[in-house]
N, C-alpha and C positions, 0 to 999 in steps of 0.2 A: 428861740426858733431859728437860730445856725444851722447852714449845714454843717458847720466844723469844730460842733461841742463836741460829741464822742460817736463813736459807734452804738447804736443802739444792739441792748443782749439780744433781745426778738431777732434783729437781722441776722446776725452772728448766724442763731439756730437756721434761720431762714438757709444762708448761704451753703453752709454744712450740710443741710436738708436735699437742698435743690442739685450738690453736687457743681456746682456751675463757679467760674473764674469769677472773680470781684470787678467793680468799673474800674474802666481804664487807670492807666497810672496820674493819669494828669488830673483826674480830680480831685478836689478839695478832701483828704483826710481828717478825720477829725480824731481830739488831740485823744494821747490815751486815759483811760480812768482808771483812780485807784483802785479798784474791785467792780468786776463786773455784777449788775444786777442779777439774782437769778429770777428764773424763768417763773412767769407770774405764777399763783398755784391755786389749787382747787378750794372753791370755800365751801365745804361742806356744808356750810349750815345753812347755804342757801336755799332758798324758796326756789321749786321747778315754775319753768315757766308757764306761767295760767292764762295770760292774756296779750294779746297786740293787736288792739285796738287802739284808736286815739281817745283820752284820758278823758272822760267828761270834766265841767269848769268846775270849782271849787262846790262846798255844798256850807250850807251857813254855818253848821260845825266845824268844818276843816278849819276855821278863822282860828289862829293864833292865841294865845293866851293875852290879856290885855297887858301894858307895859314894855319899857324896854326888851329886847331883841341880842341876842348873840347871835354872830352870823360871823360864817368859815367860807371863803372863799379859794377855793383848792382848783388847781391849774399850769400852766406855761408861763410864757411871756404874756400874753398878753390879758393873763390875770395879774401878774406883776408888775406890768404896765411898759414894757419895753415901747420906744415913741414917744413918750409922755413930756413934750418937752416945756409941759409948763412945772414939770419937778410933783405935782401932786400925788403919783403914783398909780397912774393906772382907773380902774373902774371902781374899785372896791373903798376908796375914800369918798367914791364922789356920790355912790350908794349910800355910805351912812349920811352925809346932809342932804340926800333925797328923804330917808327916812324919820329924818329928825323934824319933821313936818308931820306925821304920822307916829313916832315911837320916838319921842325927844329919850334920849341917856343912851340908844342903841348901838352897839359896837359891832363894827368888821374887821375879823381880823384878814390881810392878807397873805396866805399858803403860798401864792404861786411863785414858780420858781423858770424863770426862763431857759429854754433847750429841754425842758420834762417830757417824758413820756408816760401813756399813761401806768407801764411799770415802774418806771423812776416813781412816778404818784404815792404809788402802793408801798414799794419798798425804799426810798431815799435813795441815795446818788452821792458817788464821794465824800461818806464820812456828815451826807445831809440828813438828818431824818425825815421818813416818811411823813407824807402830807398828811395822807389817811390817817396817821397814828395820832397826828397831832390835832388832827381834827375831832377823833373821836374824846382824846385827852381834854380840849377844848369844853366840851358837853353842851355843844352850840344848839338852841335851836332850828337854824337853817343853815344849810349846805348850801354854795354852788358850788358847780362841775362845770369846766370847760378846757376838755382834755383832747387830744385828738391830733392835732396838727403835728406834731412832729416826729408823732408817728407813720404819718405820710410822709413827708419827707424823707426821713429817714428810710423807708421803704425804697424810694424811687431814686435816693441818692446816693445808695450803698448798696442796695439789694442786685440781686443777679442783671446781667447784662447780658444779651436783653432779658425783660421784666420776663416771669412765667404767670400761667394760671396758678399752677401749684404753689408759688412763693406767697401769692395775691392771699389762697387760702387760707394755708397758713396764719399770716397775720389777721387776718379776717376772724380768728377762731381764737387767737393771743389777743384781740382785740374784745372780744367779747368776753372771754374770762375775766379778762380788769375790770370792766364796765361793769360787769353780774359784781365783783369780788366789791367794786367802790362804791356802788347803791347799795348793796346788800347789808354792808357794815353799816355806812352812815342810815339806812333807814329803821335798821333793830336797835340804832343808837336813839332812836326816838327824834331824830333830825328830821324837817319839813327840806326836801332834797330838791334842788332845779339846776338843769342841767341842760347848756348849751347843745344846738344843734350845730354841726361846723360850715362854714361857709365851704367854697369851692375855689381851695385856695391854687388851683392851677388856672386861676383867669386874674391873681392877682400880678401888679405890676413886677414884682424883682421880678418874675420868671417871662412874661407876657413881654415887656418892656422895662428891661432890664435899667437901673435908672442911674447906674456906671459899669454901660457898658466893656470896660477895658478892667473887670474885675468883677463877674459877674456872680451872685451870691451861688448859684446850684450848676455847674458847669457840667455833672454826668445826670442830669436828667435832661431826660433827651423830648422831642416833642410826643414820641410814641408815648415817654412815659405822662404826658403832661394828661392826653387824653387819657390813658388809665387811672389815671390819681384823680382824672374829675367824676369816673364812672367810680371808681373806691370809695370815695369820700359819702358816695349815693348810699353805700353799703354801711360803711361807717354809723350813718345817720339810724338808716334802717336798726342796726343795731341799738343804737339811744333809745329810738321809739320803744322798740321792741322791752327792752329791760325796764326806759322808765314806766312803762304800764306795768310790769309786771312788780315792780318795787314800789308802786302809786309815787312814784317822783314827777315833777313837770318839765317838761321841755322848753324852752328858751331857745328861739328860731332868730340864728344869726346866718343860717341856709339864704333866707328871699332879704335880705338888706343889699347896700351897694358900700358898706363901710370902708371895704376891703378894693374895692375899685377906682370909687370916687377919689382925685387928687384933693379935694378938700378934706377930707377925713385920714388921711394918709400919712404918715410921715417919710421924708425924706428917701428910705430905702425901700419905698415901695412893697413892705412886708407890713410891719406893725402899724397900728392907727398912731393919729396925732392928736393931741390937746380936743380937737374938737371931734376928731373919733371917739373917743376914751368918754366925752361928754352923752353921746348917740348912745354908748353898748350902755353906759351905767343905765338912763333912762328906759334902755329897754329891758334890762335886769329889774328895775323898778317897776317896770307898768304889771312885769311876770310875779311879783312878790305882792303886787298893792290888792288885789283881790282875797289875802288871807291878813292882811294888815288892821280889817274894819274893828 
């Protein structure tokens, strides 16, 4: 979650779209990639949308096959665990010995790849393979998804200057293709799919209170854009809701916590959680999985 991995492809379209000069020269560029992603693409075989509603609770069917568990955890950093400075890696090891109280032998694997978008997701990044691909390759029972963030950023860090509606749409719409393209795959895979809501990551410290200041991580997001990217993020979500109804996937509400605020749960750069962040999200990825576990 850098600003200074690479240029995200969405933007690129975005900037070319909008007609409009790039941020100033003094911001942070990021570095170049070997091949750009292309532009995420239509999944045909998608389900139209039927429902956005909130998802009623499990029903005593939906409960899992008994025995161990294969679980995909597909994402960014902070599915990979960027902050983790006890070395464990993040949320998705600390899921399986949540689970191994309930499904002893059950394995996570962890997808995420730090600076991802959720097109990187889709299609891989420099010669990475695709998370989706591997997830489906996998043949996991359960998916998570916690994709999102750096696609705002990236938005607000490279996109036109100043920000437009029309840019906003755009990705708003590039935003939703991947989301339809990533539930839609993993749920015809027969994957039990949950999937983060995103916090509002313009109230978190690197940007709010930047926590070296003489080197500050997002120097062309400006405060205008700060307040856009919190009303974005609202849309964002909306979208989740919106597809995981329509996919029967669950939501996973990292929107109302304080992980991302709180200096105890935080590490050092004020971006990704720490040791006892990473402790907080697994548990709450657990309590979202324990009701199909019985």
């Amino acid at each position: 979650m850098k600003a200074t991995l690479r240029l995200l492809p969405v933007i690129l379209l975005l900037l070319c779209a909008c007609a409009v000069s790039p941020r100033a020269s003094n911001s942070p560029q990021p570095p170049t990639v070997e091949a750009a992603s292309p532009a995420p693409i239509t999944d045909t075989a998608s389900a139209p949308a039927t429902a956005e509603k909130t998802i009623s609770p499990p029903q005593a069917d939906s409960a899992l096959p008994s025995g161990p568990l294969s679980i995909v955890s597909l994402g960014d950093s902070l599915t990979q665990g960027d902050g983790d400075d006890s070395g464990v890696g993040g949320y998705p090891p600390r899921l399986q010995t949540l689970l191994d109280g309930l499904r002893p032998g059950s394995k996570v694997e962890n997808l995420g790849r730090s600076g991802w978008t959720s097109t990187d997701l889709i299609n891989g990044l420099n010669g990475e393979p695709s998370q989706l691909d591997a997830a489906l390759a996998a043949k996991a029972q359960i998916a998570t998804v916690w994709i999102g963030s750096n696609d705002l950023w990236y938005l607000y860090e490279y996109g036109p200057d100043p920000m437009t509606a029309e840019a906003e749409q755009t990705d708003l719409r590039a935003y939703e293709a991947n989301v339809d393209i990533i539930l839609g795959r993993l749920t015809r895979s027969g994957a039990k799919v949950f999937i983060a809501l995103l916090d509002d990551q313009s109230k978190r410290p690197v940007v709010v209170h930047p926590p070296n200041p003489a080197e500050p991580a997002f120097t062309a997001t400006s405060a205008d854009d700060l307040a856009r990217m919190s009303a974005h993020v609202n849309a964002y979500n909306d979208i989740i809701r919106r597809k995981a109804a329509q996919y029967g996937a669950q939501t996973v509400d990292f929107f109302h916590t304080d992980i991302f605020t709180a200096p105890a749960t935080l590490y050092s750069d004020g971006n990704h959680p720490n040791t006892a962040g990473y402790e907080k999200i697994a548990q709450i990825w657990f309590a979202a999985l324990q009701p199909y576990l019985k």
